[in-house]
TIRO-584263 format. One record per residue (C-alpha): residue in one letter; x, y, z. Coordinates in steps of 0.2 Angstrom, whole numbers, always signed. Layout:
# residues N
 aa    c1    c2    c3
  A     X     Y     Z
...
This chain:
# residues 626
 aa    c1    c2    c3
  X  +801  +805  -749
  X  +788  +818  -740
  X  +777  +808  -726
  X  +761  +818  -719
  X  +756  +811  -702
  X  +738  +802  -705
  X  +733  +805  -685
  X  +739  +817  -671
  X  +727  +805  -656
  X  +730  +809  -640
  X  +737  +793  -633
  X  +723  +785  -622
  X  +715  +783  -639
  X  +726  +779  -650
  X  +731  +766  -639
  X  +713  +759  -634
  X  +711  +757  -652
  X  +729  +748  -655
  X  +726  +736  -640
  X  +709  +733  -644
  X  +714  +725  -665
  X  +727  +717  -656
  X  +717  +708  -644
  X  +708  +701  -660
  X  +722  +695  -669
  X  +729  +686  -655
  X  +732  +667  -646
  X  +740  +663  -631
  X  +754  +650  -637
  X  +758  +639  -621
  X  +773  +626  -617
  X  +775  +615  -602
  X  +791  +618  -591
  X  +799  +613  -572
  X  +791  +622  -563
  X  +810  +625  -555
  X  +813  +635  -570
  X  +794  +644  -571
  X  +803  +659  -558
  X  +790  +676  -566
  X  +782  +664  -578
  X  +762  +668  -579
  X  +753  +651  -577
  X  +740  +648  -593
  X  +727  +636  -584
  X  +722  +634  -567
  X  +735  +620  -557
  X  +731  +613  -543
  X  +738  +599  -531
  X  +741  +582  -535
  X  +748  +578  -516
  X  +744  +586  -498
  X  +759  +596  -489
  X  +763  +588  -477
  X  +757  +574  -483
  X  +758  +564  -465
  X  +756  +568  -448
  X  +772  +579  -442
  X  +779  +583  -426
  X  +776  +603  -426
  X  +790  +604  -411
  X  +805  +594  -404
  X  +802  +584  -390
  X  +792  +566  -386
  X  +777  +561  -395
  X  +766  +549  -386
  X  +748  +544  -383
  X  +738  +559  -377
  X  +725  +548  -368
  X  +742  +541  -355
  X  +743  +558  -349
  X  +725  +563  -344
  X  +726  +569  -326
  X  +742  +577  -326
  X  +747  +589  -318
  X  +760  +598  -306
  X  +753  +591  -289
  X  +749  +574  -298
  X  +766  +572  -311
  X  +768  +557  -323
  X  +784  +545  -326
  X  +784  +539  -345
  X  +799  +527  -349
  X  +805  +531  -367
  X  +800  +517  -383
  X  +785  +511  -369
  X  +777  +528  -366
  X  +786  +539  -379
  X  +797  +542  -392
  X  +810  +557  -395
  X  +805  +566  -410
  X  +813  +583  -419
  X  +802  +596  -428
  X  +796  +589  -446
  X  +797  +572  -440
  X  +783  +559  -446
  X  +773  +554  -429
  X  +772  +536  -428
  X  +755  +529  -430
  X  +752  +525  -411
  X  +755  +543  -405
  X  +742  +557  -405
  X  +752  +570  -396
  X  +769  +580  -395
  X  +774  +585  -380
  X  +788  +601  -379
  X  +803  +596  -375
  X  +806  +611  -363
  X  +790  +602  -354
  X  +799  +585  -352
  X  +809  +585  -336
  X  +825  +570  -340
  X  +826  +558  -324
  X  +839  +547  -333
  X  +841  +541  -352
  X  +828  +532  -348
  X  +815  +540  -338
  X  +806  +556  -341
  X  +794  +566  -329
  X  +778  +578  -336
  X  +767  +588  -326
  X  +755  +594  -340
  X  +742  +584  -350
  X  +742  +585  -368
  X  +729  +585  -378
  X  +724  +576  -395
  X  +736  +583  -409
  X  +745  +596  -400
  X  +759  +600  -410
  X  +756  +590  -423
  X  +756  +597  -441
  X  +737  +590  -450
  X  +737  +582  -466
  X  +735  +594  -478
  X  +738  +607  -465
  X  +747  +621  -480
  X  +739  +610  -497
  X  +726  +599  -497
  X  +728  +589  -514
  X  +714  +592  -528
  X  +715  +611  -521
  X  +719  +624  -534
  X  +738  +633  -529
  X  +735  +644  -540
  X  +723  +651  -557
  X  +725  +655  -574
  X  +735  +669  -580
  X  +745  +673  -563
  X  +764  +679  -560
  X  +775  +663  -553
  X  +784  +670  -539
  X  +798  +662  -527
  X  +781  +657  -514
  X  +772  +649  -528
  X  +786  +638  -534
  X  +786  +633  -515
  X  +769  +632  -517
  X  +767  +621  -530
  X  +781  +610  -527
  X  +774  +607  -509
  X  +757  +600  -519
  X  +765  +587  -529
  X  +768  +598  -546
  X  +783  +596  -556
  X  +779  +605  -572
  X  +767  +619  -575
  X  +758  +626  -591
  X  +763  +643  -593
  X  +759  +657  -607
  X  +775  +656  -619
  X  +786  +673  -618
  X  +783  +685  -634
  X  +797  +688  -643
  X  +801  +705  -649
  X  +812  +710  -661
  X  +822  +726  -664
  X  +826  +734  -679
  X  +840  +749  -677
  X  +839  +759  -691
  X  +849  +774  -697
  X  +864  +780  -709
  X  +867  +792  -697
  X  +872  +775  -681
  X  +885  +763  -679
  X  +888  +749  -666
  X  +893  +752  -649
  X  +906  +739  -650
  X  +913  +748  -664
  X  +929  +755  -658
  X  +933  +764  -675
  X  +932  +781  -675
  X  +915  +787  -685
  X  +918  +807  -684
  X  +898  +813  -685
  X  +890  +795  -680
  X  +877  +790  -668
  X  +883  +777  -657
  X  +868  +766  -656
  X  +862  +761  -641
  X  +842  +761  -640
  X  +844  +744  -642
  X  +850  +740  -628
  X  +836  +749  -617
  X  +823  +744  -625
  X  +832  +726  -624
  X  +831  +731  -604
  X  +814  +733  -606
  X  +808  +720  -612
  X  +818  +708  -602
  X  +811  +715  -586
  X  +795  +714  -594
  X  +795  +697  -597
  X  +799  +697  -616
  X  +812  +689  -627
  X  +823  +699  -636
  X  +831  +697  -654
  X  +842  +713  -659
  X  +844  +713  -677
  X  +862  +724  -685
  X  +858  +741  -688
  X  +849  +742  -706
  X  +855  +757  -718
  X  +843  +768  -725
  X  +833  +758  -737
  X  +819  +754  -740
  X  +822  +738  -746
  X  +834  +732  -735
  X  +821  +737  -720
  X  +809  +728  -730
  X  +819  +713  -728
  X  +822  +715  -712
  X  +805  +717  -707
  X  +799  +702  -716
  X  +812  +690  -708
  X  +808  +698  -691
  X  +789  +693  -693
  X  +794  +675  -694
  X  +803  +676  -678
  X  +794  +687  -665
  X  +776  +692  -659
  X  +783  +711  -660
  X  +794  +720  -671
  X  +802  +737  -664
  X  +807  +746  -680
  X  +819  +762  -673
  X  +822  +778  -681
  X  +813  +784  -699
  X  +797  +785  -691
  X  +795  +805  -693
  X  +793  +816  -710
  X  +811  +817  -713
  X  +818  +811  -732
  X  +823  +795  -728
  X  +808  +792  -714
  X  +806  +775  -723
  X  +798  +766  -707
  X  +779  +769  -712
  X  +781  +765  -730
  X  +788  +749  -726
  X  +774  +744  -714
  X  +762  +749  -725
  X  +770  +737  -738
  X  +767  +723  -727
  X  +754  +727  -717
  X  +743  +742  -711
  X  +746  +759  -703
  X  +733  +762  -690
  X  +741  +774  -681
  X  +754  +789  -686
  X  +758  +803  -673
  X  +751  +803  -655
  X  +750  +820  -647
  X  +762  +818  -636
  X  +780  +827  -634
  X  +793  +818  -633
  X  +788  +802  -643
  X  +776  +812  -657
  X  +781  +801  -673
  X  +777  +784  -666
  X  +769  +772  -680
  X  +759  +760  -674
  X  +756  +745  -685
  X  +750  +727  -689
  X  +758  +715  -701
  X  +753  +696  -703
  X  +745  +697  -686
  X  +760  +702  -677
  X  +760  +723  -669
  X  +775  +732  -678
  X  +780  +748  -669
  X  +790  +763  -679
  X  +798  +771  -664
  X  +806  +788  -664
  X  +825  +789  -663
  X  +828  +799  -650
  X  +832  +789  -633
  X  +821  +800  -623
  X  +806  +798  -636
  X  +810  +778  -635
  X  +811  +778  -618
  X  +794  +787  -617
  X  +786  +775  -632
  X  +792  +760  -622
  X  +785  +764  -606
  X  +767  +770  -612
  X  +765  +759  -628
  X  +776  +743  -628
  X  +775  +739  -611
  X  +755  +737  -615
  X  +759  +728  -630
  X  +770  +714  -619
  X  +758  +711  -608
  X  +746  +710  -620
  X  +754  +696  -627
  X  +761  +689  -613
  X  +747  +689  -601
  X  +761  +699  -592
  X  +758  +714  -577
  X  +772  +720  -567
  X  +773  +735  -556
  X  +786  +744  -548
  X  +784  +738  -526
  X  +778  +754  -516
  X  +771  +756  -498
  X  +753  +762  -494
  X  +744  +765  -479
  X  +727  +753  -477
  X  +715  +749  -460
  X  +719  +734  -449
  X  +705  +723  -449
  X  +711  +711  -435
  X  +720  +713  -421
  X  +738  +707  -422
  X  +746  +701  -405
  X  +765  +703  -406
  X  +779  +696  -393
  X  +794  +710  -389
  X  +807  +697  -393
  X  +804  +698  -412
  X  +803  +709  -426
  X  +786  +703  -435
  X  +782  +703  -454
  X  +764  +697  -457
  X  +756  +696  -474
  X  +740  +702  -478
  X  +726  +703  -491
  X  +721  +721  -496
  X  +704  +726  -503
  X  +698  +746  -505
  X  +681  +745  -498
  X  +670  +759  -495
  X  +686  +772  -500
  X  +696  +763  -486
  X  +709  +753  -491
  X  +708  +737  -479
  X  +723  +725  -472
  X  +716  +708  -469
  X  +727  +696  -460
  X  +732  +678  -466
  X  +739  +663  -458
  X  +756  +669  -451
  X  +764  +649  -448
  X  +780  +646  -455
  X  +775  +631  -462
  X  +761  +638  -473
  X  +768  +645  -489
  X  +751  +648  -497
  X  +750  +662  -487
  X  +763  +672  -494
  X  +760  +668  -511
  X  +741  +672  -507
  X  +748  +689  -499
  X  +746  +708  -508
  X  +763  +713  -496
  X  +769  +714  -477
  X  +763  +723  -460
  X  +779  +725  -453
  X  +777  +725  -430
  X  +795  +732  -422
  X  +803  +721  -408
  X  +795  +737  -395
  X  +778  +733  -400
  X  +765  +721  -392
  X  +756  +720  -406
  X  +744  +733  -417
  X  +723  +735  -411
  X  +710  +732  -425
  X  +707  +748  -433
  X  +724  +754  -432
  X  +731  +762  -450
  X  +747  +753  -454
  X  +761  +754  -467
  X  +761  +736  -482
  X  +773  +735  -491
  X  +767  +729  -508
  X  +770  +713  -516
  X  +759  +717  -528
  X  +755  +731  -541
  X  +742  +742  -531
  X  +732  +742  -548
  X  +729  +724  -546
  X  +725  +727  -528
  X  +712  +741  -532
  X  +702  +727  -542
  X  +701  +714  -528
  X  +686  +708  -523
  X  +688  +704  -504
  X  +675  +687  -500
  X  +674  +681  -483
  X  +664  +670  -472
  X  +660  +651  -475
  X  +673  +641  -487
  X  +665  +633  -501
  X  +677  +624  -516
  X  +666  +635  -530
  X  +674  +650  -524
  X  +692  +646  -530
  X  +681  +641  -545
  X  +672  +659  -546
  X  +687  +666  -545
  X  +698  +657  -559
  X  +682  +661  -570
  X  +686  +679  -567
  X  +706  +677  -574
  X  +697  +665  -587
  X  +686  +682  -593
  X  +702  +694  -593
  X  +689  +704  -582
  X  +707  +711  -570
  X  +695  +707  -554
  X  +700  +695  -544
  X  +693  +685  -529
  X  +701  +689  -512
  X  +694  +675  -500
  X  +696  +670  -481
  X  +690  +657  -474
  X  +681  +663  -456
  X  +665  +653  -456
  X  +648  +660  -459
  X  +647  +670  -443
  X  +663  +676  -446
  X  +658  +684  -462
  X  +642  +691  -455
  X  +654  +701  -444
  X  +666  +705  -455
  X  +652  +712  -468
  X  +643  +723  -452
  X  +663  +730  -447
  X  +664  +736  -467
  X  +678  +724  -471
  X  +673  +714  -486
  X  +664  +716  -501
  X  +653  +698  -499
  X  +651  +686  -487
  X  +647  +669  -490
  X  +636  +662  -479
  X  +624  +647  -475
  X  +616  +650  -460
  X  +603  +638  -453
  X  +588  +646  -444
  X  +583  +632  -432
  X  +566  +639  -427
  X  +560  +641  -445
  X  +571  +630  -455
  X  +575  +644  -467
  X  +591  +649  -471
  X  +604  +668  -469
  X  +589  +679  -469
  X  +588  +682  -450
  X  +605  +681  -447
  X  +606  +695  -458
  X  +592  +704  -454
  X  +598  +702  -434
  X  +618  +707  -436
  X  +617  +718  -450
  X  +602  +729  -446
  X  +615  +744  -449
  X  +621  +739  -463
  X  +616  +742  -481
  X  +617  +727  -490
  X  +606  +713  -498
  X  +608  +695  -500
  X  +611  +690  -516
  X  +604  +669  -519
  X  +618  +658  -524
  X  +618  +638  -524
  X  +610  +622  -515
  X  +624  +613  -509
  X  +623  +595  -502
  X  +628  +591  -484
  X  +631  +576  -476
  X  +644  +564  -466
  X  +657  +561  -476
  X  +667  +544  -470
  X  +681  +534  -474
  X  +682  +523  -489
  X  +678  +506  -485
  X  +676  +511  -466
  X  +675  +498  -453
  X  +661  +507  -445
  X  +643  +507  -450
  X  +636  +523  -453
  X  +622  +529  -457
  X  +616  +542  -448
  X  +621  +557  -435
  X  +617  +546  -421
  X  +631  +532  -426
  X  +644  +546  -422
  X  +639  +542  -403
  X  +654  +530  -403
  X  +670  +532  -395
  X  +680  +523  -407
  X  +674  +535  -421
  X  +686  +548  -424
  X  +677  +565  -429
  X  +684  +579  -436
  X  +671  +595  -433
  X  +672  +615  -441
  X  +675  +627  -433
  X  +664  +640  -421
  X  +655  +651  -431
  X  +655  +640  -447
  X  +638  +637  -454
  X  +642  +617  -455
  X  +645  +617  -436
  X  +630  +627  -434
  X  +622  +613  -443
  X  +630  +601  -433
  X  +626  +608  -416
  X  +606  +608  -422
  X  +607  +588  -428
  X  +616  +584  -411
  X  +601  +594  -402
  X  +587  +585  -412
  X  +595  +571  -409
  X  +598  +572  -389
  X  +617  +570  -391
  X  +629  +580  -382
  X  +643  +587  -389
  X  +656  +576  -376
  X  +649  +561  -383
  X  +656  +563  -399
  X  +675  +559  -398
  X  +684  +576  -410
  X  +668  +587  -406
  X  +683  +600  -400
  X  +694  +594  -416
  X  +692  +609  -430
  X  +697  +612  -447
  X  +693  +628  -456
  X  +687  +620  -474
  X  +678  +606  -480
  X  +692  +601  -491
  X  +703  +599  -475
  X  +690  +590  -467
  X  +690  +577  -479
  X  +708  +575  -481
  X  +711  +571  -461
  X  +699  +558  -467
  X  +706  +552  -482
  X  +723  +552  -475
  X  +717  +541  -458
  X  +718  +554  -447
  X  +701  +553  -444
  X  +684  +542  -450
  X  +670  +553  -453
  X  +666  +571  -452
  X  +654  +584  -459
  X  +655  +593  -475
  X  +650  +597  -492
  X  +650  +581  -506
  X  +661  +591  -517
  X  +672  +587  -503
  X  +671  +567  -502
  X  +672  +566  -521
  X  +686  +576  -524
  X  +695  +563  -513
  X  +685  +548  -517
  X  +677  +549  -500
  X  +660  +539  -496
  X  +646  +552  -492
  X  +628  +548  -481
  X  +617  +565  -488
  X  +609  +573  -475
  X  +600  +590  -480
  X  +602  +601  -497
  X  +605  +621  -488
  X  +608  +635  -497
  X  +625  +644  -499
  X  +621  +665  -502
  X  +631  +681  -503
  X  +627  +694  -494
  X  +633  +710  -504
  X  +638  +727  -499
  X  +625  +737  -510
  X  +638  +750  -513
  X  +648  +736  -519
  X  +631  +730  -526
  X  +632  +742  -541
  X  +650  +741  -549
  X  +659  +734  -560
  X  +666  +721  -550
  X  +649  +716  -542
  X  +644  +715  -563
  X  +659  +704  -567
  X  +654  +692  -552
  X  +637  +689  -557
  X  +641  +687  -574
  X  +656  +673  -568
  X  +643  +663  -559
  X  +627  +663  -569
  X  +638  +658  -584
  X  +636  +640  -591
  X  +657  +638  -588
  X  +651  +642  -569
  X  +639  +628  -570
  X  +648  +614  -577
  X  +662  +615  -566
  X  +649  +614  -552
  X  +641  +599  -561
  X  +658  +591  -561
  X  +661  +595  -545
  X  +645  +587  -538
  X  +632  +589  -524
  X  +627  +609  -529
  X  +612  +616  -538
C-alpha cells in the first residue's frame, strides 16, 4: 500500500494545532499519596499548612534560657550571678523554651563559676535567640499552589506544616508499540543475520521516565495491519499516549497511519522537518497516538520536540535542563571570610534586566529554598557582594519559567498567595514572585527598578488618603501608575477568650499586654505609629512596640500560640486562626505598576486573576476585604 502525506507543516504549527485538540479532549485524573513518596510529583490543588514549624518557642542557640527582665542592667562594669534551675536553665539548639523564660542567652556568653553558678555581663533582650511560632510556616498558609514540581524542599516543606498526603496530578501513561519485520529484541541472543536490533524502546522509555511519565513497552508487532490494530486498541485502554514506531512513512508496509485512521483521526502527516519528516500525529478515543519514524535519530528528534509537549500536557509536567545565568543584585549581601556562602534568590527580567532578589538565608527556613529560582554562590575571600553587582545563579528552575515571573513586593497581604494560585489555576505559565518588605519597602524597591508591582497601603496622615503621595513623592522618576485594588479591614486582633479588656488602641497602654508590632516601613506600623500620635501614646509605653513580624499571618499566630495577646493586622488574619478582632478602619491596599510592565501579557493575566469572580469568592471567604 502507497500512502501520500496529507501535510508537510512546519512544526510550530503543526504542533500548536496538535496541542491545542488535545487540550480539549483532556482531564486532569488526580490520586492522593505520602507526600514521602510525592519526590517530582506536580501538586493538583493548592496545600497548605495544617500546623506551624516550629510549632513552640525554640531555643535558636545552646546555652541558658532565662527571664530577660533579671538581666536588665547588665553589663561588663556591673556583671550578674544567675544560679542554675532559680535564674536559668541549660538548653541545646531546637530545645522547647520553658514557659517562664523569654530569652536565650549564648553559651559562649555564660562565664561557669561552678556547676552551679554562672556569671553574664550582657543583657538580653525579649526573645533573643529564640525561634517564633511559625517563624518558617504559619499553619493555614498555602506551602505551595496548584500544578507545581514536588522538590526535596517542598517535601520538607510540607511535612514541617503538618501535611502527610498531597493531591497530586496522576502520571500519564504511555505506551510504546515497536513495530517492524525488519527488528527483533535486544535480549535476543540468536543470531538474526539482516535484523534491527530494536532498541528505540528503550529511549524513548528514557524519556519519558525522566519526563515524568509511565511507561508500558509492548513486544514488537510484525507488519500487520491487524495485528497493529490489535495492539493499538489494547494500548488505548491502558495509557494516555500511544507511541506507535516505525511504518509511519510511504513505504509498502507503512501501516502506522492506516491503523490510526481506523480508530481515530489523522490530523497530521509529515512536518517539515529533517530528520523526523513522517511523524503522524493522531487522536483516538481521546487519547494522542503518535506514528513515529524508525530511525533512532528521527525518534530521538520527535521525542524531544513533540512527546516531550505531549507529557507535559497531560501531566501538567515542565522540566528543564539546570544552567547558570548572569542577573543584577538587588540587595546588598554581607558575607563572613570564614564560609563559603550559597544564598537563594528569587529572579524576575525587568526592564531587559534579569534581577536576583534575596530571600531569607536561615537554616531553619526551608520555604526559602523551595521558594528560590537557584543559588548566588559568595567564596570564603569575599566579604560579601554591593547592591548592583552582576552575579552568577545557578538555576533551580527552568529559565522559561523564570522569564514569566512576575516579581510583587512591598506590604504582605494573604490574597496575594491567592492571586497567584489563580494564575496556575488559569494555565496562564505566570507566576507570582512576592516578598514581603513592607510598603515602604516596595515603594523603594519599585523607584530602584526591581519589581514589577508593589503592594502598598500607605496612610497619608495629613489628608487621610491613601498611596497617592507616597507615590507621587518617591517615585517622581519613575514611570508607573497605581493600579486600585481592595479595602481591607484593619484592626487589633487579640487573643481568644483574652483576660484583658480591649477595646481600643488606648487599652494597649498596659504593661501586662504583650504586643507584637510590624515591622519599619510596613504600612500597618505606619498605621500604628499615627493611632499611637492621635492618641498621645508613646511608643515605650506599649510593651513589644520594638517586637516585629513581617506578615500579618505571623502576627496572628504569636498570638494564637500565646506568645503574645494582641497585635495589629488584617481580619483575614484573626479568622484564619480563629482570633478575636476589634475593627478599626477599612484602608485601601493598591499596586503600583511599572507602566512598562503595565502593557504586557503578564500585567493582562493579573488583572484578569483579580477582577474574576474565583478572585472574589476567595476574598469573601477570607473575610474583612472589599
Amino acid at each position: 500500500m502507497q500512502f501520500k502525506y496529507l501535510d508537510n507543516k512546519p512544526l510550530e504549527t503543526a504542533l500548536s494545532e496538535y496541542i491545542s485538540l488535545l487540550q480539549d479532549t483532556q482531564s486532569v485524573k488526580t490520586e492522593v499519596i505520602p507526600v514521602k513518596n510525592s519526590l517530582h510529583r506536580f501538586t493538583s490543588q493548592a496545600v497548605y499548612a495544617t500546623t506551624s514549624s516550629p510549632d513552640y518557642y525554640a531555643a535558636a542557640m545552646d546555652g541558658i534560657a532565662l527571664r530577660s527582665s533579671i538581666t536588665f542592667g547588665v553589663n561588663e562594669t556591673s556583671p550578674k550571678i544567675l544560679e542554675i534551675e532559680k535564674d536559668f536553665v541549660i538548653i541545646d539548639t531546637g530545645d522547647c523554651v520553658p514557659e517562664w523564660c523569654d530569652a536565650v542567652i549564648m553559651m559562649e556568653d555564660v562565664q561557669y563559676i561552678d556547676s552551679r553558678f554562672v556569671k553574664i555581663v550582657n543583657s538580653a533582650y525579649p526573645f533573643q535567640h529564640i525561634r517564633q511560632i511559625g517563624e518558617d510556616i504559619c499553619s493555614g498558609e498555602m506551602i505551595i499552589s496548584s500544578f507545581r514540581l514536588i522538590t526535596p524542599s517542598t517535601i520538607g516543606a510540607l511535612l514541617a506544616g503538618g501535611v502527610e498526603y498531597v493531591d497530586v496530578v496522576v502520571k500519564p501513561v504511555v505506551s510504546i508499540i515497536p513495530t517492524g519485520d525488519e527488528i527483533v529484541d535486544i535480549a535476543d541472543k540468536i543470531s538474526h543475520k539482516g535484523k534491527i536490533k530494536e532498541f528505540n524502546s528503550a529511549i524513548f522509555s528514557a524519556y519519558i521516565n525522566e519526563w515524568g511519565g509511565e511507561c508500558i513497552v509492548y513486544p514488537i508487532i510484525p507488519d500487520s495491519i491487524e495485528l497493529i490494530r490489535n495492539a493499538l486498541t489494547d494500548a488505548l485502554t491502558k495509557s494516555d499516549i500511544v507511541l506507535i514506531n516505525a511504518g509511519s512513512s510511504a513505504g509498502r508496509d507503512d501501516y502506522t497511519s492506516t491503523v490510526i485512521s481506523e480508530c481515530g483521526s489523522v490530523i497530521t502527516h509529515g512536518i517539515s522537518i529533517k530528520p523526523g519528516k513522517p511523524v503522524i500525529l493522531g487522536i483516538a478515543g481521546n487519547k494522542s497516538v503518535i506514528g513515529i519514524p524508525g530511525y533512532p535519530v528521527s525518534g530521538v528528534i520527535i521525542m524531544n520536540t513533540i512527546v516531550r509537549k505531549v507529557i507535559e500536557l497531560w501531566g501538567k509536567i515542565y522540566r528543564e535542563s539546570e544552567m547558570s545565568i548572569n542577573a543584577r543584585l538587588s540587595k546588598r549581601l554581607v558575607s563572613s571570610l570564614k564560609y563559603k556562602e550559597f544564598i537563594r534568590v528569587k529572579l524576575g527580567r525587568i526592564n531587559e534586566q534579569l534581577i536576583a532578589l534575596p530571600l531569607t538565608s536561615g537554616a531553619g527556613i526551608i520555604t526559602s529554598y523551595m521558594r528560590a529560582d537557584g543559588i548566588v554562590t559568595i567564596d570564603k575571600n569575599l566579604e560579601g557582594i554591593e547592591a548592583g553587582s552582576t552575579v552568577v545563579v545557578n538555576l533551580l528552575k527552568p529559565l522559561s519559567e523564570i522569564e514569566k515571573n512576575i516579581i510583587i513586593t512591598g506590604s504582605h497581604d494573604p490574597m496575594i498567595d491567592e492571586i497567584d494560585d489563580i494564575l496556575q489555576c488559569n494555565k496562564t505559565a505566570y507566576s507570582l514572585s512576592s516578598t514581603h518588605v513592607g510598603s515602604m519597602g516596595g515603594i523603594y524597591a519599585m523607584k530602584r527598578g526591581e519589581c514589577h508591582i508593589a503592594g502598598i497601603h500607605l496612610l497619608d496622615t495629613e489628608t487621610g488618603e491613601y498611596n497617592t503621595r507616597y507615590v507621587k513623592t518617591y517615585c517622581s522618576e519613575v514611570d508607573c501608575t497605581i493600579i486600585k485594588g481592595f479595602k481591607r479591614v484593619q484592626g487589633i486582633i487579640v487573643a481568644k477568650d483574652s483576660r484583658f479588656s480591649i477595646t481600643s488602641i488606648a487599652d494597649l497602654v498596659n504593661h501586662d499586654i504583650r504586643f507584637v508590632n510590624r515591622q519599619k516601613g510596613a504600612g500597618t506600623r505606619i498605621l500604628f505609629d499615627h493611632l499611637l500620635k492621635k492618641y498621645s501614646i508613646a511608643p515605650d509605653m506599649i510593651n513589644g512596640y520594638g517586637r516585629e513580624e513581617f506578615t500579618h499571618i505571623s502576627v496572628a499566630q504569636q498570638i494564637a500560640s500565646g506568645g503574645a495577646d494582641a497585635g495589629l493586622g488584617v481580619f483575614s488574619a484573626a479568622k484564619m486562626y480563629d482570633l478575636d478582632f476589634i475593627p478599626l478602619c477599612e484602608e485601601e491596599y493598591d499596586f503600583v505598576v511599572q507602566s512598562q510592565f503595565f502593557n504586557s501579557k503578564g500585567w493582562a493575566v493579573f488583572e484578569e486573576a483579580i477582577n474574576s469572580v474565583v478572585f472574589k469568592k476567595r476574598m469573601e471567604q477570607a473575610g474583612g476585604y472589599v
